[in-house]
N, CA, C and O atoms as a GROMACS GRO file, in nm:
protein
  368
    1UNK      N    1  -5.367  -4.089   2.089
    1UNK     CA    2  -5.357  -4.176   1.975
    1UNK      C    3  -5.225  -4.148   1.904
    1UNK      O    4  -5.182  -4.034   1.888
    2UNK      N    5  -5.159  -4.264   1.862
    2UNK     CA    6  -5.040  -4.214   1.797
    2UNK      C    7  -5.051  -4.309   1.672
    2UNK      O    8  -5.076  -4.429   1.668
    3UNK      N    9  -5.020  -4.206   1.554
    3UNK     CA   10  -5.001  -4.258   1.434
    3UNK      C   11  -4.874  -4.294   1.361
    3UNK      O   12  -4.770  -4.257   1.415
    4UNK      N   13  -4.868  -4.349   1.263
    4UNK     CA   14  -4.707  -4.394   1.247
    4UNK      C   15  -4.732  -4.380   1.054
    4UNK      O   16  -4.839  -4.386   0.993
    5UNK      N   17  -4.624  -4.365   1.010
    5UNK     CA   18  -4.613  -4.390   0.882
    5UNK      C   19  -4.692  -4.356   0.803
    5UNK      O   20  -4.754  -4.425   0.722
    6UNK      N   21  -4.699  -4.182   0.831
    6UNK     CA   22  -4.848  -4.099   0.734
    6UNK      C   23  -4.808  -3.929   0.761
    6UNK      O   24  -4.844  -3.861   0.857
    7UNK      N   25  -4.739  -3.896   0.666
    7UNK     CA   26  -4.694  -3.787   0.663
    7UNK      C   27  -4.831  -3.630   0.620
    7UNK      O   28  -4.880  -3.626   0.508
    8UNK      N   29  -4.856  -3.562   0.688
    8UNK     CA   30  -4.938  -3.425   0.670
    8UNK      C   31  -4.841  -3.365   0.524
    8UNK      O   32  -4.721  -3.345   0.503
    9UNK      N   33  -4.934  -3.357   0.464
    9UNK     CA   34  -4.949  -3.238   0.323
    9UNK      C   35  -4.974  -3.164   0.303
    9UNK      O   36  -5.038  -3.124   0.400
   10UNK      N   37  -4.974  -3.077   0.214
   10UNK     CA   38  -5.034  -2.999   0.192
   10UNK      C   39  -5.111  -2.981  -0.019
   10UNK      O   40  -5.117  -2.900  -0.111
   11UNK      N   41  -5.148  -3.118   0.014
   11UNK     CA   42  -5.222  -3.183  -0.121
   11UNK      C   43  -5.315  -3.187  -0.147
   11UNK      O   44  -5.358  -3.268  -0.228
   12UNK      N   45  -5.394  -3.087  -0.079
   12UNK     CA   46  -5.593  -3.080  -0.046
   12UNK      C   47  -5.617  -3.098  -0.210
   12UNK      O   48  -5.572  -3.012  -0.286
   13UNK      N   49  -5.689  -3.210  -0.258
   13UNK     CA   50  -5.750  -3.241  -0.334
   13UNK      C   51  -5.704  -3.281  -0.430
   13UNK      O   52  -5.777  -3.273  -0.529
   14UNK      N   53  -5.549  -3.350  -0.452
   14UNK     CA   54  -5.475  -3.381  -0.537
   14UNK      C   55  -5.499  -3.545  -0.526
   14UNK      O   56  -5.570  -3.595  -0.438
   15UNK      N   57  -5.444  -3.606  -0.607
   15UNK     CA   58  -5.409  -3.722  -0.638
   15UNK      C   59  -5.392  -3.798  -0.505
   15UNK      O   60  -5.353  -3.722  -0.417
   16UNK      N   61  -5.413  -3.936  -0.462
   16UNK     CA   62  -5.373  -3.990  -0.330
   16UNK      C   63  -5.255  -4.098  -0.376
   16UNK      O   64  -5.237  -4.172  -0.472
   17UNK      N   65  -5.170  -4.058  -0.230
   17UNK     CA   66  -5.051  -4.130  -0.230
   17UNK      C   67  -5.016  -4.153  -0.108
   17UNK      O   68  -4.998  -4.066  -0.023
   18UNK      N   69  -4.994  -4.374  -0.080
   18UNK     CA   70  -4.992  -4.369   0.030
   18UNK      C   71  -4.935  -4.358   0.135
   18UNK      O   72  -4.816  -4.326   0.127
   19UNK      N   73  -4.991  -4.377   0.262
   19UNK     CA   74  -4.864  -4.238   0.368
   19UNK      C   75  -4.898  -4.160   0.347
   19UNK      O   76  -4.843  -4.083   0.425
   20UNK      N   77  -4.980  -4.090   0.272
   20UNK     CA   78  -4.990  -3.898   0.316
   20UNK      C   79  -5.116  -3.841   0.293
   20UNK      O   80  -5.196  -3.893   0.216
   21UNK      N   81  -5.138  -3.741   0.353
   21UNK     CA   82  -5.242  -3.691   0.338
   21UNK      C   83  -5.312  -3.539   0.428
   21UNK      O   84  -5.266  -3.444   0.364
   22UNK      N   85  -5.384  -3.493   0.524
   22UNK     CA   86  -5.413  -3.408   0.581
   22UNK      C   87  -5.522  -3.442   0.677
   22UNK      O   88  -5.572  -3.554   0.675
   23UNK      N   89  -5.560  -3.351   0.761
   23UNK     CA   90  -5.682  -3.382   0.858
   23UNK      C   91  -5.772  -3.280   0.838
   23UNK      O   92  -5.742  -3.174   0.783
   24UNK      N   93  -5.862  -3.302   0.873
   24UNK     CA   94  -6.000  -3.279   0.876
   24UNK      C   95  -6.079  -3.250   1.031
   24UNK      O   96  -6.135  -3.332   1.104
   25UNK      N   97  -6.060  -3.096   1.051
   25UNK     CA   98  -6.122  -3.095   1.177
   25UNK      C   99  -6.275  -3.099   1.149
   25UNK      O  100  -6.325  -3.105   1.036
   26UNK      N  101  -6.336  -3.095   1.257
   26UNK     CA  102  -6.510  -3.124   1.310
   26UNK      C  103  -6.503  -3.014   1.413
   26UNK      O  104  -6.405  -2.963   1.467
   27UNK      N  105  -6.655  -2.989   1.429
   27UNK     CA  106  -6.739  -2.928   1.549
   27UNK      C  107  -6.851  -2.927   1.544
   27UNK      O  108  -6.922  -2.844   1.489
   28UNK      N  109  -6.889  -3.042   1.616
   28UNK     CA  110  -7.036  -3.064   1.671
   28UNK      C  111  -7.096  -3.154   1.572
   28UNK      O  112  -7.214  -3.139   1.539
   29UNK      N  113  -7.036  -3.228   1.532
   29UNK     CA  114  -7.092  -3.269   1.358
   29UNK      C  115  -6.964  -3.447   1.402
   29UNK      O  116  -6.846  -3.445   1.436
   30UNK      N  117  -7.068  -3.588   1.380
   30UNK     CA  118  -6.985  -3.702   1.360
   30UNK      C  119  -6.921  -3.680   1.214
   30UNK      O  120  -6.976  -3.630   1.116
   31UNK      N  121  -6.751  -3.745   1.230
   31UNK     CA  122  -6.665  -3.736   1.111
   31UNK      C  123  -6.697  -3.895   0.969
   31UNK      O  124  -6.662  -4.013   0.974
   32UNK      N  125  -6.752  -3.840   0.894
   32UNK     CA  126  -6.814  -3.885   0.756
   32UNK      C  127  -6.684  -4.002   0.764
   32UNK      O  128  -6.568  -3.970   0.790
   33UNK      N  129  -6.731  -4.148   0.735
   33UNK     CA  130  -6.583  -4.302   0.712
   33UNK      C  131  -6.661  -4.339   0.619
   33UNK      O  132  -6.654  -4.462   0.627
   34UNK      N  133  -6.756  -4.306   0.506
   34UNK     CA  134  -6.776  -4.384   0.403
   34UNK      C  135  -6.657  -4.375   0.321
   34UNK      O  136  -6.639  -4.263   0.274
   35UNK      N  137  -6.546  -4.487   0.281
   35UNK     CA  138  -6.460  -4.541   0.194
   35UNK      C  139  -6.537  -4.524   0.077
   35UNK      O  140  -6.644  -4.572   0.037
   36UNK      N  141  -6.404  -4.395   0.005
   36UNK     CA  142  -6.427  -4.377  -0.112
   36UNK      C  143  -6.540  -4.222  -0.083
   36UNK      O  144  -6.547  -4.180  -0.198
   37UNK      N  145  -6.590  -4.165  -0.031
   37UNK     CA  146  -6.653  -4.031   0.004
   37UNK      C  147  -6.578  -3.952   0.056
   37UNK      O  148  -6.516  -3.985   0.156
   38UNK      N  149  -6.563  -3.813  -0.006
   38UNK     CA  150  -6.550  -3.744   0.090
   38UNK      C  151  -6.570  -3.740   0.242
   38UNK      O  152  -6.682  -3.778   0.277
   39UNK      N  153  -6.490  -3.706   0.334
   39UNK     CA  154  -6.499  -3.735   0.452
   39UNK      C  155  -6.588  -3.560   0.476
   39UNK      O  156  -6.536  -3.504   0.573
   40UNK      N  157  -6.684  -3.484   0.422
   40UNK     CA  158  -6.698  -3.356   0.443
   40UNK      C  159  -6.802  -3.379   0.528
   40UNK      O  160  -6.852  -3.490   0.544
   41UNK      N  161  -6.848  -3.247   0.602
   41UNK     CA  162  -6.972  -3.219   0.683
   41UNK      C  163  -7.017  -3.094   0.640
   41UNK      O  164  -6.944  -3.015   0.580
   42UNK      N  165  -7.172  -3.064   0.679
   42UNK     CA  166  -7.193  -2.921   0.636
   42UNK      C  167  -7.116  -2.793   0.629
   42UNK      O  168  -7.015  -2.797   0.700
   43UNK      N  169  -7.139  -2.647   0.544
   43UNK     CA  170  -7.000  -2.607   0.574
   43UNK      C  171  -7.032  -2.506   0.722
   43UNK      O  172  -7.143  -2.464   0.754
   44UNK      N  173  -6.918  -2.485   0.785
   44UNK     CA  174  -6.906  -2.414   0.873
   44UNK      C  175  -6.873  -2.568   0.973
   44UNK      O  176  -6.776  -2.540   1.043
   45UNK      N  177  -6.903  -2.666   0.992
   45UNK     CA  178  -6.892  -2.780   1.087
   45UNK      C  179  -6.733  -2.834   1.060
   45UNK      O  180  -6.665  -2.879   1.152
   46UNK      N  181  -6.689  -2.823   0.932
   46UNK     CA  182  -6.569  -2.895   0.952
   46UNK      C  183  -6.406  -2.760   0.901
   46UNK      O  184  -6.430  -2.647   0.857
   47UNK      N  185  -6.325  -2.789   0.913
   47UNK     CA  186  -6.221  -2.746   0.867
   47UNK      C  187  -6.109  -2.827   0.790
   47UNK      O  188  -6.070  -2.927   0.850
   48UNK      N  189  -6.060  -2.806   0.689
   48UNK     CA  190  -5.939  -2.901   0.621
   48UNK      C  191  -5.805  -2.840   0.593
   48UNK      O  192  -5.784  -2.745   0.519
   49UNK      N  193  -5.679  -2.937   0.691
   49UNK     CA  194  -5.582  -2.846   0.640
   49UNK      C  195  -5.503  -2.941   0.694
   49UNK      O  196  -5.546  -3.045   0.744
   50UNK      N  197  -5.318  -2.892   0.682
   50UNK     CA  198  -5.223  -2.954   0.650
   50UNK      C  199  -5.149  -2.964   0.852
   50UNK      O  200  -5.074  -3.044   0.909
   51UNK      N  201  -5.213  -2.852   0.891
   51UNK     CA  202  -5.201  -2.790   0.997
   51UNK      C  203  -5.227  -2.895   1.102
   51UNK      O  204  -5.322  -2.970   1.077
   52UNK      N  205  -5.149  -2.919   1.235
   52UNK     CA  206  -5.168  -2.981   1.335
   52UNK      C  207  -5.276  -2.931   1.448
   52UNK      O  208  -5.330  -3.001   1.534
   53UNK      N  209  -5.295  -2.771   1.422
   53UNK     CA  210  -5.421  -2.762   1.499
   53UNK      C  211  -5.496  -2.647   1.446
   53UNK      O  212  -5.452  -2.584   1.350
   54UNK      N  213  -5.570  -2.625   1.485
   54UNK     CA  214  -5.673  -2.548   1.431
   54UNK      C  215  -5.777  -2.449   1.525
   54UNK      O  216  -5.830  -2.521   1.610
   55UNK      N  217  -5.822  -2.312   1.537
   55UNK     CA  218  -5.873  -2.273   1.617
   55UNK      C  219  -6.019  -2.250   1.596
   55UNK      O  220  -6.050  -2.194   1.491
   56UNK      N  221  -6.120  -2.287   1.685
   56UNK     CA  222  -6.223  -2.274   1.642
   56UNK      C  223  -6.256  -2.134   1.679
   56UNK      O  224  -6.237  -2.118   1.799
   57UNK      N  225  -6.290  -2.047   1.630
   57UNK     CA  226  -6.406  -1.904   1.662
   57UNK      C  227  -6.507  -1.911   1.660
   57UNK      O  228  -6.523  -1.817   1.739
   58UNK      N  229  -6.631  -1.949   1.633
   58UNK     CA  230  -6.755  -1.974   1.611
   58UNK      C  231  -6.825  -2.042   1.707
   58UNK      O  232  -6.941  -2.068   1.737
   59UNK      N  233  -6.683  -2.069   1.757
   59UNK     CA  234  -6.831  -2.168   1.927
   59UNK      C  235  -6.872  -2.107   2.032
   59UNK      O  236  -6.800  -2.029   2.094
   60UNK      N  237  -7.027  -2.145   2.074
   60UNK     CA  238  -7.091  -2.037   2.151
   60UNK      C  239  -7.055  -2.124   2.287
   60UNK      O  240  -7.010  -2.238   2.298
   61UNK      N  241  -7.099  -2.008   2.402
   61UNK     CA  242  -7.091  -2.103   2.503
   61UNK      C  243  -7.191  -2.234   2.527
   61UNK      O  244  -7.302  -2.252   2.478
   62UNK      N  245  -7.110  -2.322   2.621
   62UNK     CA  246  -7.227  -2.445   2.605
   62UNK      C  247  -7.114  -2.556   2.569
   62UNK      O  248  -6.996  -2.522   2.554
   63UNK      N  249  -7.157  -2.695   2.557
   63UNK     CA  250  -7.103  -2.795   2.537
   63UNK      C  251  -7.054  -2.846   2.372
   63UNK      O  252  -7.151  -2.882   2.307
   64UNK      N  253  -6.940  -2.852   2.308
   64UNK     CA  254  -6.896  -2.900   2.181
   64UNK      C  255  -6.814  -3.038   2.183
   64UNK      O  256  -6.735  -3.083   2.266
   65UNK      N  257  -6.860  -3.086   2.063
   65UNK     CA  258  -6.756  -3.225   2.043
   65UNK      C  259  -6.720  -3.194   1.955
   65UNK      O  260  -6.803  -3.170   1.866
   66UNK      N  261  -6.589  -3.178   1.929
   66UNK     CA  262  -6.502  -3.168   1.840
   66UNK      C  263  -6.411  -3.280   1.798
   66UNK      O  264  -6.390  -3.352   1.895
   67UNK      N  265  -6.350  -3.320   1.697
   67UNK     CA  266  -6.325  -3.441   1.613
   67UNK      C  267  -6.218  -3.350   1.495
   67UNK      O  268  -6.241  -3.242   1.441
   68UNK      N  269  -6.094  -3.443   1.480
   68UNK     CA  270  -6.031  -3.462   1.378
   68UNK      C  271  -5.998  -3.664   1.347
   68UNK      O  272  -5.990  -3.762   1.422
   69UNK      N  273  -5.988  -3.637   1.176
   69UNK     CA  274  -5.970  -3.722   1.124
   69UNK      C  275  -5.854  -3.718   1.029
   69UNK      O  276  -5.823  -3.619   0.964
   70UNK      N  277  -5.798  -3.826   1.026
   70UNK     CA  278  -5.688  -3.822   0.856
   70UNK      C  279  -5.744  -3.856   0.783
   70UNK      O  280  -5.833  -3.935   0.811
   71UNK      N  281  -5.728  -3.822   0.675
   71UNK     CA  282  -5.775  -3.840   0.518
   71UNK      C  283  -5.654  -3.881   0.446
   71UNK      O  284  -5.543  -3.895   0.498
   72UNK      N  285  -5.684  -3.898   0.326
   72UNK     CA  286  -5.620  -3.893   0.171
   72UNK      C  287  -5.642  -3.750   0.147
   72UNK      O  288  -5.727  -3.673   0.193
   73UNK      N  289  -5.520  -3.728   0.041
   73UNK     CA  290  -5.550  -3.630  -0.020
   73UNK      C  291  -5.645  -3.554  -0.081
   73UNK      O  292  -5.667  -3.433  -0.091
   74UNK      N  293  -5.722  -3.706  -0.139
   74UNK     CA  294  -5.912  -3.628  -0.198
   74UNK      C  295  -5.993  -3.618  -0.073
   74UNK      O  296  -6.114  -3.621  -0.095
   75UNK      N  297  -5.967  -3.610   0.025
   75UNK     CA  298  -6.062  -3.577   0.157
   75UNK      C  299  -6.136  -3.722   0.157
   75UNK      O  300  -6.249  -3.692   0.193
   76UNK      N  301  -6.134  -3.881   0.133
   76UNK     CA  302  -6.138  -3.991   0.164
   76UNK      C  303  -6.124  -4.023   0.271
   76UNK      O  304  -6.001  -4.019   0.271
   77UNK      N  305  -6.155  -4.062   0.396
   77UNK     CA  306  -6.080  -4.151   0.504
   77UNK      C  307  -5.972  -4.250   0.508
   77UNK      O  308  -5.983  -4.334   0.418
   78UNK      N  309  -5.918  -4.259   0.549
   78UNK     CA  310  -5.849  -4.352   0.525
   78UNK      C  311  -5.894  -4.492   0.591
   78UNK      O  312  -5.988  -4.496   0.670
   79UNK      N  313  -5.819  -4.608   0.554
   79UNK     CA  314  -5.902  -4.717   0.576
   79UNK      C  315  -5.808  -4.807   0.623
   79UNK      O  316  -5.714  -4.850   0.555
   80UNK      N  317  -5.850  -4.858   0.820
   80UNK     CA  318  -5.944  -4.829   0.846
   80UNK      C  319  -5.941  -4.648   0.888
   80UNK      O  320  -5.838  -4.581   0.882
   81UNK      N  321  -6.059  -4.602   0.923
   81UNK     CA  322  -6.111  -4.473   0.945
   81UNK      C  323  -6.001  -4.415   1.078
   81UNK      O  324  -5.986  -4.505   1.161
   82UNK      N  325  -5.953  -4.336   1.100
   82UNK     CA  326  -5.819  -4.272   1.185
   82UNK      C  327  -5.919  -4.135   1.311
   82UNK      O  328  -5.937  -4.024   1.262
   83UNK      N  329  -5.943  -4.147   1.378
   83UNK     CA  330  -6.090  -4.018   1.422
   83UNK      C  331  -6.045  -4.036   1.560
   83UNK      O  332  -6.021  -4.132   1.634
   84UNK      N  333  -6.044  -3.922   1.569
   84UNK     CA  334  -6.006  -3.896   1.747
   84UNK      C  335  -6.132  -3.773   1.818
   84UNK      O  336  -6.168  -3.677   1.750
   85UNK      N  337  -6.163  -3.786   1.899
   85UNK     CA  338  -6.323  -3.716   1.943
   85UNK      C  339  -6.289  -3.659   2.061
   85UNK      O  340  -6.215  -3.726   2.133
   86UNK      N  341  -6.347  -3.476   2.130
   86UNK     CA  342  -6.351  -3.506   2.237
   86UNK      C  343  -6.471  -3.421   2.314
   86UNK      O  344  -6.471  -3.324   2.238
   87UNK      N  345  -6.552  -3.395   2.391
   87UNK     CA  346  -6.657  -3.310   2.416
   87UNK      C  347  -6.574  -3.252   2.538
   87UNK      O  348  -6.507  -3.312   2.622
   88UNK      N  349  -6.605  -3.102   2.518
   88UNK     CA  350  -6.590  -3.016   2.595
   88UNK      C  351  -6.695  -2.865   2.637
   88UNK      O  352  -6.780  -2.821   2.559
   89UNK      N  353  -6.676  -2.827   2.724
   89UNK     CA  354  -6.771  -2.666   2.744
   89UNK      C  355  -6.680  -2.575   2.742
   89UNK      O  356  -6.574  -2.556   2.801
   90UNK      N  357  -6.756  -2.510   2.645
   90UNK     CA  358  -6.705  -2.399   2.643
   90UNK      C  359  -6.738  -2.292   2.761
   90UNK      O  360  -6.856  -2.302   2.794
   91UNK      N  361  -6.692  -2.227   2.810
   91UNK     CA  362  -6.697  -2.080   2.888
   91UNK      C  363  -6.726  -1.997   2.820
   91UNK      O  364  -6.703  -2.028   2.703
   92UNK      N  365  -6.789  -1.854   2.836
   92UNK     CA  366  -6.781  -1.746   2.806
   92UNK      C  367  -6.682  -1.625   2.865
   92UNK      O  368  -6.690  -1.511   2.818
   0.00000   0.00000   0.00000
């Protein structure tokens, strides 16, 4: 997926301005597109940051779908919703 004209921040929970904002990783958990909600999931399921990737530690062996999304700065989706998904197994 390639995005255009939406710069990463580091504005977690500030004011929204458009073009920018941060992503929102997932694990094992679908990524929240209610417009105007927080895009959050239970805690430990998601991660938020300015960062292009992110490492998960917590996954057991066995099968995960993992998901990032862009947001707004207030953790919003953006609209329409930006979500890229992918299932994988883990090894031990």
């Amino acid at each position: 997926m390639r995005v255009s004209n939406f710069n990463l921040v580091d504005k977690i929970g500030q004011a929204n301005i458009p073009g920018e904002g941060h992503i929102i990783y997932y694990a094992d958990v679908q990524p929240p597109t209610t417009p105007g909600q927080p895009a959050l999931t239970a805690p430990g399921t998601y991660e938020v940051s300015a960062n292009t990737s992110y490492l998960w530690t917590n996954l057991f062996t066995g099968v995960h779908t993992l998901g990032v999304q862009l947001v707004n700065n207030d953790n919003t989706p953006l609209s329409p919703p930006v979500i890229a998904q992918v299932t994988m197994n883990v090894n031990s």
